[in-house]
N, C-alpha and C positions, 0 to 999 in steps of 0.2 A: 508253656511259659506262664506263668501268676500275674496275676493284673499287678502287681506293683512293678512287678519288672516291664509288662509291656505299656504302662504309663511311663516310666524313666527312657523306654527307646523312643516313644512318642514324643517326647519334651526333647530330648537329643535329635531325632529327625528334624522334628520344627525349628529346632534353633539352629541347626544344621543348613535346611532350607533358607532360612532368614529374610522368609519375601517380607518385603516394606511394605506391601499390601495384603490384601487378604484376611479370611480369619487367625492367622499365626503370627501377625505385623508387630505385635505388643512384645513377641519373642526376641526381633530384633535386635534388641537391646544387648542382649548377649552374642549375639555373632557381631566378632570385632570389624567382619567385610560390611554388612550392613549398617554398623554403627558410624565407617569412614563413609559409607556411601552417602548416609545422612547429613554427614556434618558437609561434606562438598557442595549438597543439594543446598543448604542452610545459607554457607558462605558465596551461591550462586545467588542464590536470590536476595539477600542481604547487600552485594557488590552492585545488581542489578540496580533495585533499591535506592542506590547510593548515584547509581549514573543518573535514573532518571530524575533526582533532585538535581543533580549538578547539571543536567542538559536543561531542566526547565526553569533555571536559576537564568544562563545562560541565555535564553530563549525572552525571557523579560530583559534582559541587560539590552540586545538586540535590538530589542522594540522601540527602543529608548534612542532614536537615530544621531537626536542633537547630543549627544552623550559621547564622548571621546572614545570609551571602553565600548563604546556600542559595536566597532570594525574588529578589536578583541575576540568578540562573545560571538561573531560569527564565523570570525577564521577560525575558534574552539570548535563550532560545531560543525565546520566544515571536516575536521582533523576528525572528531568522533563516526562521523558519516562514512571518509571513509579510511579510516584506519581500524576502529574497535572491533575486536576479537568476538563480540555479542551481537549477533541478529539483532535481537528484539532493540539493543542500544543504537545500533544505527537507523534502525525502524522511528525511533521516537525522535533519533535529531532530526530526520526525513518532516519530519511531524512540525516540529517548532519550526524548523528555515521554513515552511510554508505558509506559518501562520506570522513569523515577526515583522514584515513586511520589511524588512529591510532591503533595499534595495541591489545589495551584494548575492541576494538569497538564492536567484537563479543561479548564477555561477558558483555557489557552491553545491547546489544538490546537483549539475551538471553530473559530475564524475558517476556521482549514487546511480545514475542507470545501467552504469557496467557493473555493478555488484555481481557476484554471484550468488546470491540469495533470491530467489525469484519475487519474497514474500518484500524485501527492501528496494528492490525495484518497482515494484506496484504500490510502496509510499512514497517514493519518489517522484512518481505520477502524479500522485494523490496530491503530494504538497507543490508540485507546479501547477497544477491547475488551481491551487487556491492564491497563490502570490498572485495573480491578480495583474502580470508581467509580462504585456507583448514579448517580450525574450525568453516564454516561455516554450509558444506556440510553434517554433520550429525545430524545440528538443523533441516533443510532446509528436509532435507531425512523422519526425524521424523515428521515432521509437515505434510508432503504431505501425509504420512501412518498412522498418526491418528485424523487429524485435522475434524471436521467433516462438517465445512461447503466448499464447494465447491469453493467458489471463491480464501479461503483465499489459500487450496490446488492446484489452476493452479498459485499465485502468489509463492509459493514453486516451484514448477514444473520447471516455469519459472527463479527464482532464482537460480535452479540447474544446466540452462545450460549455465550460467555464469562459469561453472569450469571445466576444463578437466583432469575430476578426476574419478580414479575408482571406487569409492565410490557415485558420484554424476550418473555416468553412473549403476551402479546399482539398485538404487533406482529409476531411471528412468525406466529402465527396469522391474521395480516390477508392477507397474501398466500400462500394454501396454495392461493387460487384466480387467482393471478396470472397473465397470459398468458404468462408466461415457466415453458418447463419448467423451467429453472434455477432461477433464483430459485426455485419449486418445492420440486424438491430437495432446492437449501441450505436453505431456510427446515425442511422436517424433520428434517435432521441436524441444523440447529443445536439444533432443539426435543428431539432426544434429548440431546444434549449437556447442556442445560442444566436440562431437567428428569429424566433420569435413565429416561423412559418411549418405550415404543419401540411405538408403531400402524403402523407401516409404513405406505405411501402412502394410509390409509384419513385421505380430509382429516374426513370426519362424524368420526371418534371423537376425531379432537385437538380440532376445535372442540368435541365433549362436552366433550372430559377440563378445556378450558381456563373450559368454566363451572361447572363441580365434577360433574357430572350423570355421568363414569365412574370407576370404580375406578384404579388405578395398573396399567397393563397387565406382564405379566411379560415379559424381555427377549426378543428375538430371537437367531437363531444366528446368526452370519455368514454361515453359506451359505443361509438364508432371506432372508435382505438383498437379496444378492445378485440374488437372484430376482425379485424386487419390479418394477424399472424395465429398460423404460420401461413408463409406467401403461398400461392400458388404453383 
């Protein structure tokens, strides 16, 4: 075969091939599968684009409590939460109901923990531990004690020690004997966090401290922390 012909089957292979990446990507252009693959890609993230303006529009309306359209802007992003076809769309209304303080905002990310997106339930977390709303702390409680995958349960965890609450401190304390060293862990930073007391991985003395039966222990150093884990 002559280099002219085997540069013409080369140029037909690659554009044959049509990877959108790679050294051959620029060929794309001629394979009509990758030129629609593109434009879908385009009008994805373009759509995307366009929710997350419209959720963060929303999301200031919300903030806005004394404001009529303010109950509007949150039954909208309750609808987007949990109806929208887009992960990453219901991830960012997850995002604003936690942050517009509106008072409706727990009961709408409520539902967002049954998602099936594991990645929209762990912002659902996320944005109830920042609303800042005792009615959060027993969504947040319930998810860590039956949620079954593991990540979404340390973003509960961590959500919990957003509150210094008797109820967020108990549920913290329920798994200080969890099979998971993690959850572990998180469950006693979040328990300094939120109560301000530092027993380091000693689980007897938080369960003391959480039936009143110890004192307030005095803080730890950083480089004693440190020290701490993995437990014994």
């Amino acid at each position: 075969m002559n280099p002219r012909m085997m540069s013409l089957v080369g140029l037909l292979i690659a554009t044959s091939v049509g990877c959108a990446e790679g050294p051959f990507w620029r060929l794309g252009r001629y394979n009509p599968w990758v030129v629609k693959k593109w434009e879908e890609e385009n009008r994805f993230a373009l759509s995307l684009d366009a929710k997350r303006a419209t959720i963060r529009s929303l999301g200031r309306s919300a903030a806005k409590i004394d404001r009529l359209d303010s109950e509007q802007s949150v039954a909208r992003l309750s609808e987007i939460l949990h109806e929208d076809d887009q992960p990453l769309a219901r991830i960012e209304a997850a995002r604003v109901l936690g942050e517009c303080g509106h008072p409706r905002a727990v009961a709408a990310l409520e539902t967002g923990l049954r998602d099936e997106d594991i990645e929209v339930r762990i912002a659902v977390c996320t944005a109830l531990g920042k609303t800042g709303s005792p009615d959060a702390v027993p969504l947040l409680a319930a998810t860590l004690q039956g949620e079954t995958e593991s990540s979404v349960r340390l973003a509960a965890a961590r959500g919990l020690g957003k509150f210094d609450d008797p109820g967020a401190m108990q549920a913290l304390v329920a798994v200080l004997d969890d099979r998971s060293p993690a959850i572990q862990y998180r469950a006693i930073e979040s328990l300094r966090d939120s109560t301000g007391q530092d027993f380091g991985p000693d689980i007897e003395r938080w369960q003391a401290y959480a039936r009143g039966e110890l004192p307030a222990a005095a803080p730890q150093s950083r480089f004693a922390r440190l020290l701490e884990f993995p437990w014994k």
